[in-house]
BAKOLTI-366802 format. One record per residue: x, y, z of N, C-alpha, C, O in turn; residue in one letter. Coordinates in steps of 0.2 Angstrom, whole numbers, plus 5000, padded with zeros to 4 digits. Layout:
<kekols>
XYZXYZXYZXYZA ...
</kekols>
This chain:
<kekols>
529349954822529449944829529150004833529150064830X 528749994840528550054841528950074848529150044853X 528950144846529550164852529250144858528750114859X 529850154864529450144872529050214872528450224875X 529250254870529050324871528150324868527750334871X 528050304863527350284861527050264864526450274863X 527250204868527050144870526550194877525950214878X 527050194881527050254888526550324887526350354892X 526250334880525850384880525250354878524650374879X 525350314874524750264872524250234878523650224878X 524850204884524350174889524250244895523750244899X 524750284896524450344898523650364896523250354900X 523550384890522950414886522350334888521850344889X 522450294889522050234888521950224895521450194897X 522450244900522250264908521750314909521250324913X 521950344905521550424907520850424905520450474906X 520650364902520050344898519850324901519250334904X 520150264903519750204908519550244914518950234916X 519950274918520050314924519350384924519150424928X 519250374917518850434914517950404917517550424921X 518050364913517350314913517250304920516750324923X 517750274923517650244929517350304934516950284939X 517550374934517650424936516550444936516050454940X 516550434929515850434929515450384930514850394931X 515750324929515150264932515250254939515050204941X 515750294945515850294953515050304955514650324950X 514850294960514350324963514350364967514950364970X 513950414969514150464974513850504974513350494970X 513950564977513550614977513650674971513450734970X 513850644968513750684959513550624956513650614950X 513150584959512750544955512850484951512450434952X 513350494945513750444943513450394941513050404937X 513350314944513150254939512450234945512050204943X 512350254949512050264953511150264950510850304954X 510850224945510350244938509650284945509450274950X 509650334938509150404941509350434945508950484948X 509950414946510150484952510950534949511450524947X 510750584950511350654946511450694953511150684958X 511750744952511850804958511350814961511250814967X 510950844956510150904958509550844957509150884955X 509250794958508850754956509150674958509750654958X 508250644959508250584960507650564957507150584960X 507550524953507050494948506650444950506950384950X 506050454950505550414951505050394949504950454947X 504550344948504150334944503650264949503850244955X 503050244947502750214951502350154947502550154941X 501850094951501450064945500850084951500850094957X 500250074945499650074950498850004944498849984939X 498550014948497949964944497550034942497050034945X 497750094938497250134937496650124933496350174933X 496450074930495950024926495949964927496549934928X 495349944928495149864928494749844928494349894928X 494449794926493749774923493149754926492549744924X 493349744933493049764938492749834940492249844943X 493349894938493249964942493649984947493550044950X 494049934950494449944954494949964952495349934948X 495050074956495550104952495950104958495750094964X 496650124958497050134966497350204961497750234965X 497350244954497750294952497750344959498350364961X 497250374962497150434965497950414971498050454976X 498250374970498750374974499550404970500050394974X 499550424964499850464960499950524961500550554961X 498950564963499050614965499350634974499450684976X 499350564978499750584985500350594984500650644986X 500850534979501450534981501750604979502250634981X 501350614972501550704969501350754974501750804973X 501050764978500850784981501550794987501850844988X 501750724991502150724995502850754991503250784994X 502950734986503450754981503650804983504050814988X 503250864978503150904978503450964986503951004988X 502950944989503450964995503850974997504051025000X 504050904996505050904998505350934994505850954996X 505150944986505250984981505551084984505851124982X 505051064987504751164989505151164995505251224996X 505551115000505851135003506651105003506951095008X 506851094995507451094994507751034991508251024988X 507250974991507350924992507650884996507850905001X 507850814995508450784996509150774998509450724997X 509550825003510350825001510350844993510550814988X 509950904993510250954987509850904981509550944977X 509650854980509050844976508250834977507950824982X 508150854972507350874970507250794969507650754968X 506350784969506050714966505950724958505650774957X 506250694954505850694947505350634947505550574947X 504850674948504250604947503950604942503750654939X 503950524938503950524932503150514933503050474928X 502650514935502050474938502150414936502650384936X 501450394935501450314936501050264930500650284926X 501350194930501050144922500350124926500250124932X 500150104921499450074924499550004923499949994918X 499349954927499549874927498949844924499049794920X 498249874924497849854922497349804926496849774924X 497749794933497749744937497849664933497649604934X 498349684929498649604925499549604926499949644923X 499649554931500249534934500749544927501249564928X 500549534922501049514917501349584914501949604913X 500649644914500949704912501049744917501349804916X 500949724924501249764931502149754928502549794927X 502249664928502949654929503349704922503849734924X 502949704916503249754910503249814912503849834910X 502749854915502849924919503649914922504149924918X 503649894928504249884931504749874926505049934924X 504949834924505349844920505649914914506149924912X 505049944912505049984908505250044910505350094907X 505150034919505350104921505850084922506250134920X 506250034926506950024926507350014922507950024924X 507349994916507749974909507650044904508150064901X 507050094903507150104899507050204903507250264901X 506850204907506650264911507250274916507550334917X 507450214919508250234922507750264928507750324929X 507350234933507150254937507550244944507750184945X 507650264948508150254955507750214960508050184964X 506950214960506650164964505950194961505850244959X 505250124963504850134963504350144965504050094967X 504050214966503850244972503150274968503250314963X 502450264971501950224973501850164969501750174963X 501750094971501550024971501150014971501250044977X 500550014971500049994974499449954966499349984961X 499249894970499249844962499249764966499749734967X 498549754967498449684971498849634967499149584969X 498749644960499149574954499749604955499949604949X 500149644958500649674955501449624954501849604958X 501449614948501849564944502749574942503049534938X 502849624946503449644945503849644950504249684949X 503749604958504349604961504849564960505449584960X 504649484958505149474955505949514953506549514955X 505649534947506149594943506349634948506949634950X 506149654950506449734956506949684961507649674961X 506449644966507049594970507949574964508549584966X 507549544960508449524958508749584955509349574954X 508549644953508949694951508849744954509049804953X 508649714960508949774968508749834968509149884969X 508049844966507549904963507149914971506849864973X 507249954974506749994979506249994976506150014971X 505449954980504949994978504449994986504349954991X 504150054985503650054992502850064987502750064981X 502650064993501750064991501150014996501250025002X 500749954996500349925001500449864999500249834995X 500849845004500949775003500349735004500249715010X 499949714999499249675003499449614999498949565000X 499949594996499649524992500849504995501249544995X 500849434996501249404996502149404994502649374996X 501849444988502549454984502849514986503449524983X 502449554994502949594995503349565002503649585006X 503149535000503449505009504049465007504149445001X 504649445015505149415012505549455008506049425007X 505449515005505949545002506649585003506749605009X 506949605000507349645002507449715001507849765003X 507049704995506849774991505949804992505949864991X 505549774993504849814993504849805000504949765004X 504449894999504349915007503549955010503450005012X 503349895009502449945010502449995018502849995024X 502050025016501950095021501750065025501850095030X 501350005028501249975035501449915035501149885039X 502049875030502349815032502349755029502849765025X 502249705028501849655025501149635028501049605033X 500649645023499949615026499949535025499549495028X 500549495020500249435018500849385023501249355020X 500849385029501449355034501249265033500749235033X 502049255032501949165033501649145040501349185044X 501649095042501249065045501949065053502449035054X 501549095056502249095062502449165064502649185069X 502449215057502849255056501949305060501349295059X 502349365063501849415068501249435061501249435055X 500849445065500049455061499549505065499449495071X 499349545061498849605065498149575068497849525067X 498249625073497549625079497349685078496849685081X 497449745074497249805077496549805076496149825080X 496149755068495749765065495149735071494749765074X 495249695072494849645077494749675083494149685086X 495349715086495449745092495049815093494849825099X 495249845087494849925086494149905085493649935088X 493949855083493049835082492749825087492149825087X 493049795093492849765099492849815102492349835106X 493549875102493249945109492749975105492550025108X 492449985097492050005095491349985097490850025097X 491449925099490849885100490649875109490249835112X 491149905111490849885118491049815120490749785125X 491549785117491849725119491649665113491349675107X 491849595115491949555109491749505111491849445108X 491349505117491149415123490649415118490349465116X 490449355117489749325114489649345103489249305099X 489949385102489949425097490349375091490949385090X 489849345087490249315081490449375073490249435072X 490949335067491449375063491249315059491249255060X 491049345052490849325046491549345042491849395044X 491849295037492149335032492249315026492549265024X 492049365022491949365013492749375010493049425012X 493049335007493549335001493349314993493049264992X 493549354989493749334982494049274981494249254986X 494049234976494549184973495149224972495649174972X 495449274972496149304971496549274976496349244981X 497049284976497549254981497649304989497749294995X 497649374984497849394991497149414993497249444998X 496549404991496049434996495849355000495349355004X 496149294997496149245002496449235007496149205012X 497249265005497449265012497549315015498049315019X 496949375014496849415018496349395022496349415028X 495749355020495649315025495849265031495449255036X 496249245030496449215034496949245041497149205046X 497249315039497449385043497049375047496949345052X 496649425041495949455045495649405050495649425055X 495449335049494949325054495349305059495149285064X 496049295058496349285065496449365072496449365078X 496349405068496049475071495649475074495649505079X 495149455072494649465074494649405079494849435084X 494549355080494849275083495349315089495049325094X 495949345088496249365092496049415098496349435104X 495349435095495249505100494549475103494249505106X 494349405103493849375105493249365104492749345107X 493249385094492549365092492649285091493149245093X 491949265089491949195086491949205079491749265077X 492049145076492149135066491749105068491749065073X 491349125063490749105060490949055055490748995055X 491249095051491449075043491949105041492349145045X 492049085035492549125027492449085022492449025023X 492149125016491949115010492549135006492649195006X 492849095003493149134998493249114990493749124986X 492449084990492149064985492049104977491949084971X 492149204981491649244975492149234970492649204973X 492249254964492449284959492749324958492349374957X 493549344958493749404958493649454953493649514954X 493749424947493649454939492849524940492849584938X 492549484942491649544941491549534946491849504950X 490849574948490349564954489849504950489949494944X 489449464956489249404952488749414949488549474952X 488349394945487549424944487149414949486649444950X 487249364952486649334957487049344964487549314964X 486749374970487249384976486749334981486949324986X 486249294979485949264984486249194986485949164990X 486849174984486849114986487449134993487449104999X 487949204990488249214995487849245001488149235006X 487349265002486849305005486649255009486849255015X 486249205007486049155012486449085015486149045019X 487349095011487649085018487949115023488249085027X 487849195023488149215028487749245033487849275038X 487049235031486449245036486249185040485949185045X 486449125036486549075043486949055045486848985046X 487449075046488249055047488349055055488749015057X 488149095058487949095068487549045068487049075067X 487448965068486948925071486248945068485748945071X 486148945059485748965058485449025057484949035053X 485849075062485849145063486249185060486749165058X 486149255059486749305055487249335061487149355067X 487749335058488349345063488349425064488149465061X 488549425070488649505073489049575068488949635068X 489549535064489949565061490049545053490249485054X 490049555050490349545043491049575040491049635041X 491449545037492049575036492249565030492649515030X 492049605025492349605016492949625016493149675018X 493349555013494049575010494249555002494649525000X 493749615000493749634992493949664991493849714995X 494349684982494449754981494249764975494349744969X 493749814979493249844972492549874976492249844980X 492349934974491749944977491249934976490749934980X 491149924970490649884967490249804968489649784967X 491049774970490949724975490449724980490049684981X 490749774985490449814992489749814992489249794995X 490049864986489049874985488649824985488349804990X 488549784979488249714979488149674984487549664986X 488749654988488849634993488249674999487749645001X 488249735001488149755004487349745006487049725010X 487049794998486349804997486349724998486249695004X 486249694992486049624995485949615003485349595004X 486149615006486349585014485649635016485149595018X 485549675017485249715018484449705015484049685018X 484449715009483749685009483649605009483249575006X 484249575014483649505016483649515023483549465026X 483849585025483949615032484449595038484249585044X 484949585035485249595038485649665043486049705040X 485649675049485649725054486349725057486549775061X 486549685056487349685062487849725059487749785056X 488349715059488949775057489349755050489649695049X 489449805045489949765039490449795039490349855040X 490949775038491549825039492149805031492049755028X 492649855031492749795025493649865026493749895032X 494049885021494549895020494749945015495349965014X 494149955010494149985003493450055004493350105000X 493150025010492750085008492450165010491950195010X 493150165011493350245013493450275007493950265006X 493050305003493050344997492550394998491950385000X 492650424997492150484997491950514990491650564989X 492250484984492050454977491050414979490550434978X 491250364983490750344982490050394985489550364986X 490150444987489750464991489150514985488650534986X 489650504978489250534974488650494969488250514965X 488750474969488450404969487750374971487650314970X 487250414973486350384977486350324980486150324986X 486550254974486550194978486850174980486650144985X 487650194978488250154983488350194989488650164994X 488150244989488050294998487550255002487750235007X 487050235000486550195002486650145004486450125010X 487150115001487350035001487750005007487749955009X 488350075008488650095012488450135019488850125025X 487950155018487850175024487950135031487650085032X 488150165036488150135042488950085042489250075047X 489250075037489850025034490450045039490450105039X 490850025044491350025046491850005041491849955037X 492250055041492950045035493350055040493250075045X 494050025037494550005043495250035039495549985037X 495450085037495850135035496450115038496350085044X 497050135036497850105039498250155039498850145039X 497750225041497950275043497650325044497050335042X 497850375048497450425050496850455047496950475042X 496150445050495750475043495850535043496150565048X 495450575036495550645036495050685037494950745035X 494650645043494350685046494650685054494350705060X 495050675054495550685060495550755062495250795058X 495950785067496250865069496850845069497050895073X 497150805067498150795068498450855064498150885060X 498750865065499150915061499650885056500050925054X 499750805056499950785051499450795043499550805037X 498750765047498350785041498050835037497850825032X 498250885042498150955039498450985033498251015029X 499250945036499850965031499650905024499450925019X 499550855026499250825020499050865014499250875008X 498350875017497750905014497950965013497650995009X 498451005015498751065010499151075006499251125003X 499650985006499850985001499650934994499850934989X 499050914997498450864990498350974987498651014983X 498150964990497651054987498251094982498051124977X 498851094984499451134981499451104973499451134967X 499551024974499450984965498850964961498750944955X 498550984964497950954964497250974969497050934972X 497151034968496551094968495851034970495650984966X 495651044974494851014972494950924973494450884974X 495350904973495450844973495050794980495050804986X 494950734976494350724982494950664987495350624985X 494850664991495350644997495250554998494850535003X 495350534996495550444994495850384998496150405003X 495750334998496150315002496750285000497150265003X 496750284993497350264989497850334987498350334984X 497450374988498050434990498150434995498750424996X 497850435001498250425008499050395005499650415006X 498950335003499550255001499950274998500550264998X 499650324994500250364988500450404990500950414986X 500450454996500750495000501050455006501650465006X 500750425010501450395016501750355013502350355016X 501550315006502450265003502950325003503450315005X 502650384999503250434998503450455003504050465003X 503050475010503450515016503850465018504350475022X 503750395017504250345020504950355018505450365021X 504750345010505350345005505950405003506550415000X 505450455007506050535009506250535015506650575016X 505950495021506350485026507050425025507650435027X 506850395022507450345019507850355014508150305012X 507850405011508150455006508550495009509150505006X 508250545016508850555021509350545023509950575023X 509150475027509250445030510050405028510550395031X 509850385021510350365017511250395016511750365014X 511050465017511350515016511550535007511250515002X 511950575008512150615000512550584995512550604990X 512850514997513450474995512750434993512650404998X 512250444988511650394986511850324980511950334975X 511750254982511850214978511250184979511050194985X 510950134974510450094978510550044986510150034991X 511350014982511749974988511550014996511249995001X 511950074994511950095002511150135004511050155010X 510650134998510050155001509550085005509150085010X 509650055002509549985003509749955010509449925014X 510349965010510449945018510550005023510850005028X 510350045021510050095027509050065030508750055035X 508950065024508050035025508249985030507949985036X 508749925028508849845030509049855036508949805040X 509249895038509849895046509449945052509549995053X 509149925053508749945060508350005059508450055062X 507950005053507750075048507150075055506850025057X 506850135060506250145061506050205061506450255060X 505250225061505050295058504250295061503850255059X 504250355066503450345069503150405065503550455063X 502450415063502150495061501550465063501350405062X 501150545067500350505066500050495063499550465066X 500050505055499750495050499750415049499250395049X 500250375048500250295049500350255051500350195048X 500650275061500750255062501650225065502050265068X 501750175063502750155065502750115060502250095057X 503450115057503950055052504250045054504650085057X 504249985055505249955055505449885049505149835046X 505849915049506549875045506949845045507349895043X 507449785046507049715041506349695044506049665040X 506149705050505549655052504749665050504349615051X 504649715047504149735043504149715035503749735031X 504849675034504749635027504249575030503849555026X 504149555035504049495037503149495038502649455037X 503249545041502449555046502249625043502449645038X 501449655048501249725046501549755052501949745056X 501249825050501649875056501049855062501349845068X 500249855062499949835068499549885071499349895077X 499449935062499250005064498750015061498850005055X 498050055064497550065063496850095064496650085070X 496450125059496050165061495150135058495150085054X 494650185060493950145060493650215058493650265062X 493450215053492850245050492150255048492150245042X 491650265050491050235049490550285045490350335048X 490350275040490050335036489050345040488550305039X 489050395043488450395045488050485040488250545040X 487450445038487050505037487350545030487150595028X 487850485027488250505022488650535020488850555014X 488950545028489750575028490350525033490250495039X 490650535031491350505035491350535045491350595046X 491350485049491650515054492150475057492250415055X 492450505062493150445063492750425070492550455075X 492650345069492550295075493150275080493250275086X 493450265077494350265081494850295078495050305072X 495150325081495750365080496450295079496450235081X 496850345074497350285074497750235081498050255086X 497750195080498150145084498450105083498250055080X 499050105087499450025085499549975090499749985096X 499349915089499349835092499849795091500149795086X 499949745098500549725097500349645092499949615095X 500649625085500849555081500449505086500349505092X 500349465082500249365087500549325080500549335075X 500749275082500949245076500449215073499949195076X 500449195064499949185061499849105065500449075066X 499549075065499448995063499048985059498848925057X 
</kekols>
């Protein structure tokens, strides 16, 4: 028989266990079940397309967000935590090992959210959405929209139909151009999905600011450049009535693409304007032919260029130089930098009691955040649409200068 008195110490000690456990899987500001998050630290890790078989790399956004990290690092962190950045997996641009990264930083890294995305296949929201995983970076392809967890640095580029859709691109090209009366808009897409339905963004942009369409091809090949660029070349030289449209608008990712694209265009003399969203690299400036090819190119950057005088950008570029000495100024470190200053503003904001739960509906609940570097966020309504924010660069004579300084436009709904 066993005494009461046994009984009484037995479920005492087996309280004091459970009550123990429980005690560390509490969340809070010691951290607790909270995964990647402890007193002094919050753990983070990223995905990116650092290889593809194309050439299309987005890694240089690894060194932004280390870069923003770091800072906050040096001035305390967090509510008493530091970033542990674990950097970032390479997706390969293959949805299936994007979605494995994801997972592998959350299941087996214990990561608290992930922080820089950027990865046009990126194959792992899914995963994050049902296991309530934070992640920021550039929303260009579908799967970040509608979410409740992914939070791109200017909002949803890929909006249902109905839902608010950018003007700035169209709008910035028109005061660049002295107006948009009579003035036709060409536009090149890949077979991928999202540089599809970035076409169809894009040309309502431009449509919206008073060009005419021309066209949209979105005919090329996403996998390579094609070997032969003349089929595409001579229909977008007779695409105005026979004539070549005033504007061209590449929405490819890949410079290589550009290139081809471009040169082509040009030697069957094509004069009017190309503009496109990728080719803001000052990488390619090293290059003889893709400087070349590029020359004259309007790029349409989704935040402050770094040829600005802001003093947000200054602070940038003194803190890319701190991790990374010499480093050449990108536009996918741009992305890898404003995802991270978004995600320490909402890190704050969240307070010191950190769980994902209550980080998440701080973002969720009338989150907004202006900086001159990218412009405004808001949250929830930036799951749906973009932010509407926008700058214009034109590489002349072989250097970058800023044609438009940033700006923001008001949405129209997609049709």
């Amino acid at each position: 028989m066993v005494r009461l008195g046994t009984m009484a110490l037995t479920t005492t000690v087996a309280l004091a266990i459970t009550g123990c456990a429980a005690q560390q899987q509490a969340p809070g500001s010691q951290g607790g079940a909270a995964p990647g998050v402890t007193a002094t630290s919050v753990r983070i890790g990223g995905v990116l397309t650092k290889t593809s078989a194309s050439g299309y790399s987005t890694k240089d956004a690894e060194i932004g967000a280390r870069a923003r990290f770091e800072r906050a690092n040096a001035e305390g962190g967090v509510h008493g935590r530091t970033i542990e950045f674990l950097g970032a997996e390479d997706d390969g641009q293959d949805a299936a090992k994007g979605d494995a990264a994801a997972k592998k930083l959350v299941q087996k890294e214990r990561v608290f959210a992930l922080v820089p995305v950027h990865a046009p296949n990126f194959g792992g929201a899914a995963f994050l959405e049902r296991e309530g995983v934070p992640w920021f970076g550039w929303a260009t392809g579908p799967q970040w929209c509608g979410t409740r967890t992914g939070f791109g640095y200017n909002g949803c580029l890929a909006p249902k139909q109905g839902a608010g859709s950018q003007t700035w691109w169209g709008r910035q090209m028109a005061d660049l151009l002295g107006g948009s009366e009579g003035k036709s808009v060409y536009v090149q897409t890949s077979d991928s999905s999202g540089s599809k339905y970035g076409g169809t963004t894009i040309s309502q942009s431009f449509t919206a600011a008073g060009f005419e369409l021309a066209g949209v091809n979105s005919g090329l090949p996403a996998a390579a450049p094609p070997p032969d660029w003349l089929p595409y070349v001579d229909k977008i030289m007779t695409s105005d009535g026979g004539e070549p449209p005033d504007v061209v608008v590449s929405v490819i990712a890949g410079t290589k693409f550009n290139v081809g694209l471009y040169a082509a265009l040009k030697r069957a003399g094509y004069e009017g304007v190309l503009t496109d969203a990728t080719s803001y690299d000052t990488a390619i400036l090293g290059d003889p032919a893709s400087a070349q090819a590029l020359e004259g190119v309007v790029a349409a950057p989704m935040f402050e260029p770094f040829e600005s005088s802001a003093l947000e950008i200054a602070q940038l570029k003194r803190d890319v130089e701190r991790v990374s000495p010499g480093a050449a100024l990108t536009q996918h470190l741009a992305i890898g930098y404003w995802s991270a200053d978004i995600f320490l503003d909402m890190l704050a904001k969240a307070g010191k009691d950190l769980t994902r739960e209550r980080f998440l509906a701080t973002a969720n609940g009338s989150y907004a955040y202006e900086n001159p570097g990218f412009g405004k966020i808001q949250f929830p309504k930036d799951h749906d649409e973009p932010n509407g924010c926008g700058a214009l660069v034109k590489l002349v004579d072989g250097a970058f200068q800023v044609a438009k300084n940033m700006k923001c436009f008001d949405n129209v709904p997609l049709t």
